[in-house]
C-alpha positions in Angstrom: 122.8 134.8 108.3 119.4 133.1 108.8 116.8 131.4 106.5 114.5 133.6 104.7 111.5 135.1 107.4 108.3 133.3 106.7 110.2 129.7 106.8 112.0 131.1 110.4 108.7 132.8 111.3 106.6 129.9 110.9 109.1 127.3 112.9 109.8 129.9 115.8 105.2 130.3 115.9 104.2 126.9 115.2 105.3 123.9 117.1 105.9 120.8 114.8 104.3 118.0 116.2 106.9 115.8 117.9 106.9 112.7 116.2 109.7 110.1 115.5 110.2 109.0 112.1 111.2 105.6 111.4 112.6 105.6 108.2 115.4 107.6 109.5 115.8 104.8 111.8 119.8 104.3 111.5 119.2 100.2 112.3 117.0 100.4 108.9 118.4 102.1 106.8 121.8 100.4 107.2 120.3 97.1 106.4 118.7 99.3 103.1 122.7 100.6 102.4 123.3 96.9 102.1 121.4 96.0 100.5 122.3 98.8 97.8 126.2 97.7 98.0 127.3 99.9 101.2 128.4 98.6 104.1 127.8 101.3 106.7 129.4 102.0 109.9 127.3 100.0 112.9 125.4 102.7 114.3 125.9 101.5 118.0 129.1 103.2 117.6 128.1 105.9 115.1 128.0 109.8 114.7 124.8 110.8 114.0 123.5 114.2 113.2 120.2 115.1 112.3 119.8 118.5 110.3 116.1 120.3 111.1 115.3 117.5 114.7 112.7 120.1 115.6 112.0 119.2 119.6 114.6 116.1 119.6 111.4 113.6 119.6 113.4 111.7 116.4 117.1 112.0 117.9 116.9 111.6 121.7 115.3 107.6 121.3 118.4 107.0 118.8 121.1 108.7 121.1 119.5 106.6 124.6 119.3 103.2 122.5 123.2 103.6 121.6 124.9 105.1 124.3 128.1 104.6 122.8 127.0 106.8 119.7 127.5 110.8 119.3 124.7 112.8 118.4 124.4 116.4 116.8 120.7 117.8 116.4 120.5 121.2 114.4 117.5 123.1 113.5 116.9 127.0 112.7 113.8 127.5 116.1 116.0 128.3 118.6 112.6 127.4 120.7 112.5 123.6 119.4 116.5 123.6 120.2 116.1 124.6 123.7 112.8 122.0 123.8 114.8 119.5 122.6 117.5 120.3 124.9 115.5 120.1 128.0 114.4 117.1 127.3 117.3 115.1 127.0 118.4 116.6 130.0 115.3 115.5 131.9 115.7 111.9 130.1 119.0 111.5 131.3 120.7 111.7 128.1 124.6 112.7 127.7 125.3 111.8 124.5 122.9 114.1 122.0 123.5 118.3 121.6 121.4 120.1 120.1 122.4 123.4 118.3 120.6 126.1 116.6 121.9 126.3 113.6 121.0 127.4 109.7 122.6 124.9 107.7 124.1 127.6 105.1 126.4 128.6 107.4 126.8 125.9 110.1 129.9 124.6 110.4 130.4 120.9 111.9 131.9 119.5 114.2 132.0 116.4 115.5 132.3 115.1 111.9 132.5 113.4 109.7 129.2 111.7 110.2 128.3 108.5 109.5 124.3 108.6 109.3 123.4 112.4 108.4 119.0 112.2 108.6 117.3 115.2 106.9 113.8 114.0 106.8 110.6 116.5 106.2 113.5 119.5 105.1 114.4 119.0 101.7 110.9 120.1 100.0 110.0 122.9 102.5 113.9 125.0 102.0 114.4 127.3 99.0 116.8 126.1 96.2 120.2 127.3 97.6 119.3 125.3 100.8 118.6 122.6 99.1 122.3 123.0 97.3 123.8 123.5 100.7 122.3 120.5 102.0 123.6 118.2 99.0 127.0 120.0 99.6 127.2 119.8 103.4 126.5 115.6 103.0 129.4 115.2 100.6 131.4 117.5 102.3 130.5 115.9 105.7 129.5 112.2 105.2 132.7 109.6 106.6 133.6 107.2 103.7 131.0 104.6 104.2 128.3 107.5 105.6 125.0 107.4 104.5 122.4 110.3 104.4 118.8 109.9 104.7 117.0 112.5 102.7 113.3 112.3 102.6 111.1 114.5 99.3 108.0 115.0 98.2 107.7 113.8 94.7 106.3 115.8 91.6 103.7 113.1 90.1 102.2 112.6 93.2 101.8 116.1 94.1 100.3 117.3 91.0 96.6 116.6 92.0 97.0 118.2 95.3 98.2 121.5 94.3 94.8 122.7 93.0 93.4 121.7 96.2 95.7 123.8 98.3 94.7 126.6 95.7 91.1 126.2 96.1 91.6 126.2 99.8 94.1 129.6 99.9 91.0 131.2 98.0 88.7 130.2 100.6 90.9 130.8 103.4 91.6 134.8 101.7 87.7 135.2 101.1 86.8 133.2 104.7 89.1 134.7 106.9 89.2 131.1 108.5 92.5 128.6 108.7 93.8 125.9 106.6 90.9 123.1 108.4 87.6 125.5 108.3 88.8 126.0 104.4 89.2 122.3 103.7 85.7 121.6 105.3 84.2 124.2 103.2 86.0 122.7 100.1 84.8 119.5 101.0 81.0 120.3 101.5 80.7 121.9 97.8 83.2 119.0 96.1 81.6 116.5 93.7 80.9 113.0 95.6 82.7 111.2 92.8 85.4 113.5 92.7 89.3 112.0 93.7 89.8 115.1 95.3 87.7 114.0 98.3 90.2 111.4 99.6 93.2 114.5 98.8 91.0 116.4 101.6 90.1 114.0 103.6 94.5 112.7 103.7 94.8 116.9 104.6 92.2 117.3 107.1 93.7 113.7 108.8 96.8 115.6 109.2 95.9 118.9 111.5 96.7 122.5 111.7 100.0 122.5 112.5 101.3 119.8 110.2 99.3 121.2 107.2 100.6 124.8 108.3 104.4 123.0 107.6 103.5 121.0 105.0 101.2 121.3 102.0 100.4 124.9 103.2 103.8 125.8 104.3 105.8 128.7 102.8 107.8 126.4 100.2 106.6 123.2 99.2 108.5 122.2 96.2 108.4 118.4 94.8 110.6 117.0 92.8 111.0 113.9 90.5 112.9 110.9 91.3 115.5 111.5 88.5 115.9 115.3 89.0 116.7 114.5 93.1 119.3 111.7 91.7 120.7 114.2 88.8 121.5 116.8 91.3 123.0 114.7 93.6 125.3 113.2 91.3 126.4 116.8 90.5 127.1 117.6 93.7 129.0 114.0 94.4 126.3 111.8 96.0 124.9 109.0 94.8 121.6 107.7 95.2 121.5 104.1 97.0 117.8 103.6 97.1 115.0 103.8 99.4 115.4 103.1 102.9 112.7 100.5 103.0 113.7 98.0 100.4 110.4 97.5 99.5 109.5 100.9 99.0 111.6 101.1 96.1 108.9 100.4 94.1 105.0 101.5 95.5 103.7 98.8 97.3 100.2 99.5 95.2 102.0 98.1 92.1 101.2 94.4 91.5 104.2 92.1 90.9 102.5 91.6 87.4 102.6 95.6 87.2 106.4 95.9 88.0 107.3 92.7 85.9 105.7 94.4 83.1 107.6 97.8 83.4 111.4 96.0 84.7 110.8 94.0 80.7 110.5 97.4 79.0 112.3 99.5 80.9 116.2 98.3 81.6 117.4 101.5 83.1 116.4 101.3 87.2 116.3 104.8 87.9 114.0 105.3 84.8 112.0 102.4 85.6 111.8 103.7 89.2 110.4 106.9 88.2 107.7 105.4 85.8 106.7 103.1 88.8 106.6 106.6 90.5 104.1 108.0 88.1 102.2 105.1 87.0 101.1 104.7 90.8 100.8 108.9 91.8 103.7 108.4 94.5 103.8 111.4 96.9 106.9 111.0 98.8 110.4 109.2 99.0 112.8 108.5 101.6 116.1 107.8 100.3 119.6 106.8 101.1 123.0 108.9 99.6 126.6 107.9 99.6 129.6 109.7 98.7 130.5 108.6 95.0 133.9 107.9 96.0 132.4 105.7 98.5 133.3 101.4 97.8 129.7 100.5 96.3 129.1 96.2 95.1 127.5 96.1 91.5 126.7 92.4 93.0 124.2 91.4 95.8 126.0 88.7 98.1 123.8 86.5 99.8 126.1 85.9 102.7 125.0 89.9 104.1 121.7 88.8 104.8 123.3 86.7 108.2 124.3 89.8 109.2 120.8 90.9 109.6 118.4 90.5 112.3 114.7 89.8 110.6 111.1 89.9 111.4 107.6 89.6 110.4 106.0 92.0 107.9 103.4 91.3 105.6 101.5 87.7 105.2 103.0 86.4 102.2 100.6 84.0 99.8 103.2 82.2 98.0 103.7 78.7 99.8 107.6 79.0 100.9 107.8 82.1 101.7 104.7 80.8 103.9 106.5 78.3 105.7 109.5 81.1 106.2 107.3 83.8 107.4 105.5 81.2 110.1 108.8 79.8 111.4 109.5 83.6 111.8 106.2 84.8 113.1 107.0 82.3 116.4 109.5 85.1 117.7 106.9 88.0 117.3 107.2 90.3 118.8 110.8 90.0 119.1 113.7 91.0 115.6 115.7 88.3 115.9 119.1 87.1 114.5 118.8 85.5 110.9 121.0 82.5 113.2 117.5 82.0 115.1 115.5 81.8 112.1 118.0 78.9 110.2 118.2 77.2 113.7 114.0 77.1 113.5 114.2 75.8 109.9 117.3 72.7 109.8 115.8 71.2 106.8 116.2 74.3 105.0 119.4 74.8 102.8 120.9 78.4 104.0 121.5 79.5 100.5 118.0 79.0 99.7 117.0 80.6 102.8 119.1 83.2 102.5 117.3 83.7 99.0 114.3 83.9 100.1 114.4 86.3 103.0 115.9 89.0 100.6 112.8 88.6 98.5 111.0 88.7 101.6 113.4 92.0 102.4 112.2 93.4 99.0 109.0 92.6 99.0 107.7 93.7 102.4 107.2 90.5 104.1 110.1 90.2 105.9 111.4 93.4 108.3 115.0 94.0 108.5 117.4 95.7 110.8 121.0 95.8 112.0 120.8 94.2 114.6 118.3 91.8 116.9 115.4 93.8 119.5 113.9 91.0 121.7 112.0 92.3 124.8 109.6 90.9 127.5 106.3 91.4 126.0 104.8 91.0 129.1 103.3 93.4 132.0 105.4 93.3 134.9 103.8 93.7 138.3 105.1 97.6 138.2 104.7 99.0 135.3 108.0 101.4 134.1 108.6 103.5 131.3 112.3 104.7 130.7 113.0 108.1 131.8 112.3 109.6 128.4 109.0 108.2 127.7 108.0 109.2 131.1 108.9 112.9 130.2 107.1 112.5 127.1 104.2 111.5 128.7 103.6 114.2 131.2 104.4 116.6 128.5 101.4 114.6 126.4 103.7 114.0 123.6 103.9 110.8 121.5 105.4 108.2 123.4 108.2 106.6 120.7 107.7 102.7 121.2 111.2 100.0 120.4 110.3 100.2 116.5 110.8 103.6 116.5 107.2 104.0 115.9 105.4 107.1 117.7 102.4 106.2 119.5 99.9 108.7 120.2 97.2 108.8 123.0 94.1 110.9 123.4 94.7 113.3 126.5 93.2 111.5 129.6 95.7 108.6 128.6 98.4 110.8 130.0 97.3 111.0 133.0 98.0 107.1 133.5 101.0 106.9 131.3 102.0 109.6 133.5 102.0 107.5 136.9 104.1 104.4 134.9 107.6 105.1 136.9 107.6 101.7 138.7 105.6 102.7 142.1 102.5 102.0 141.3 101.7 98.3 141.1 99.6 97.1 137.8 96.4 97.0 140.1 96.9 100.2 141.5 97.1 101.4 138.1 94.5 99.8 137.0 92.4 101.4 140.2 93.5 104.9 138.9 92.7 104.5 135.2 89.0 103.4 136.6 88.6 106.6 138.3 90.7 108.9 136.1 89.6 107.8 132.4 86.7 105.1 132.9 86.2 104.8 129.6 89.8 103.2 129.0 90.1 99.5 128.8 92.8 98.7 130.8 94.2 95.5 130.9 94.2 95.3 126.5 95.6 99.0 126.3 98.3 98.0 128.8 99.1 94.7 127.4 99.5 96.6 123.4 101.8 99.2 125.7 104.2 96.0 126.7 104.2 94.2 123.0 105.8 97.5 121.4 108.1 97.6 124.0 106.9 100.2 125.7 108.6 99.9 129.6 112.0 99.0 130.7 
């Protein structure tokens, strides 16, 4: 049994840009499962499986980070599976498999999982997939398991469907792609339009991403409230998002959200009118089993068992003071230990406080557990075995936030040459003559403060 043929068609033709996604970061969004009452399985120790991991660019930095873990990739392109397969294999990496697999008739094993990621599937599948995905978490999730679901979201959406109709009716009368179209619509649109900045967000994305996204065969948003009321139906239950402070859009005002949380008791209803009132276009949320053990109450006590860093520059004046005793260990996520130990005058309730509002507000970053590196060049340069692969395959190189980094193409050819032979000024040397143009010593240095070599 397979998908229906355009979806399969499209995925075996075009190549999904490999990317890593880090909201599906396990050491996020078990901080986020906290925070919602769930205490999840450490992921160090975790099975993992991500269902539609495309080339394994999301999966394979998970699966070398925690050795000790199992991973389980699945995706219907046989040809991303067997990318993704190669890969690892190249990297090094014994603990990830990758199977082909549609998910209406795949059967697990390996199970039950304790972080299931699904991120970029759930809007693109027709409605029984989307039903077999809800089925195959509940059915498939260990007792404290957590599944990160990722959906485009109906208010946001709304103003972006006429453009991709506009666009199909130039693209049928053209002959041209998806870009050409979007150019052409963008030449005859009104100046003052808001559909300029819609085509200017589509253009920023490419061919092939467009071609799987807002041009792709399905492309079916949701609301906040339907997503939840099916789940529930099917015996999930929504946790929130897997940023804290996504669970309310980040272009609300605190005035804004005060306003709505005074007439609107219910959170998922106030959640969704947050939703409209600011056009959201997309959520990445965490499910639970419903028999799963879930606090009502938020204990302060959790946030020890954090590790915490630097986000946003707050304004307020203690949360100031908290976010500059903080900012001292950039680039490092260190234990929330370090931070009281930096701050003695400070009570640790109150501190604890206030680094959940920080949590929930944006200002402080939290994951499970601490990421301190040398942010330093050392005098040979080394990228780990996977980023190396990635680089003379001119992918994205995934830095230690999970974050994809991309390079223009003579980049590579540096990156490429980082395996610990050359020395820094030889490298240097080749850049000169290989890609003049590149400022070396800066580019190298922002390479070492993500984390970038071993």
């Amino acid at each position: 049994m397979t998908m229906q043929d355009p979806i399969q068609q499209l995925y075996e033709s075009t190549i999904y840009p490999a990317m890593s996604h880090p909201l599906s970061d396990p050491a996020v969004s078990a901080v986020a499962a906290r925070i919602g009452g769930l205490k999840t399985a450490h992921p160090a120790k975790a099975r993992i499986l991500e269902i539609g991991c495309c080339s394994g660019h999301n999966l394979i930095p998970l699966a070398i980070r925690w050795p000790d873990s199992e991973c389980i990739g699945i995706d219907l392109a046989a040809s991303s599976i067997q990318s993704a397969t190669r890969r690892a294999l190249a990297a090094g990496v014994g603990n990830v498999n990758f199977q082909v697999a549609d998910l209406r008739d795949y059967q697990a094993h390996g199970g039950p999982f304790d972080f299931i990621i699904a991120h970029g599937f759930f809007s693109w599948v027709p409605d029984e997939v989307k039903a077999r995905l809800l089925t195959f978490c509940r059915e498939n999730l260990a007792e404290n398991g957590i599944a990160t679901v990722s959906f485009n979201l109906e208010c946001g959406w709304k103003p972006r469907i006429p453009v991709i109709e506009k666009t199909r009716v130039i693209q049928q009368f053209k002959g041209c792609d998806a870009i050409v179209a979007l150019e052409i619509l963008r030449s005859i649109t009104e100046p003052d339009s808001r559909e300029l900045g819609i085509i200017d967000d589509m253009l920023a994305k490419g061919t092939a991403i467009l071609a799987c996204d807002d041009f792709g065969p399905i492309n079916d948003p949701w609301s906040l409230e339907r997503f939840v009321q099916v789940a529930e139906y099917t015996g999930l239950r929504w946790l929130g998002e897997t940023a804290p402070a996504e669970n309310f859009p980040n272009s609300l005002s605190d005035a804004v959200i005060q306003k709505l949380t005074e007439t609107i008791p219910d959170r998922l209803a106030l959640q969704s009118a947050a939703d409209e009132l600011a056009g959201r276009a997309f959520r990445s949320g965490m499910l639970c089993r419903t028999d799963a053990f879930v606090e009502d109450a938020i204990h302060l006590g959790m946030i020890f068992d954090f590790a915490v860093k630097c986000g946003d520059t707050p304004s307020e004046s203690e949360a100031l003071e908290v976010w500059q005793a903080l900012n001292h260990f950039t680039p490092a996520c260190v234990a929330m230990s370090d931070l009281a130990k930096s701050l003695p005058a400070w009570d640790l309730r109150c501190l604890a406080t206030k680094v959940f509002e920080g949590i929930t507000r944006g200002w402080i970053l939290a994951r499970i557990e601490p990421l301190i590196y040398a942010p330093q060049v050392s005098e040979f340069p080394r990228l780990s075995a996977f980023r190396l692969e990635c680089a003379r395959g001119h992918l994205p190189l995934v830095d230690a936030w999970h974050q994809p980094c991309r390079f223009p193409e003579a980049h590579h050819a540096v990156l490429s040459q980082m395996d610990g032979r050359m020395s820094r000024a030889e490298l240097a040397n080749f850049a000169k003559s290989t890609c003049p143009e590149l400022a070396f010593e800066p580019w190298i240095r922002h390479l070492a403060e993500r984390g970038m070599f071993s």
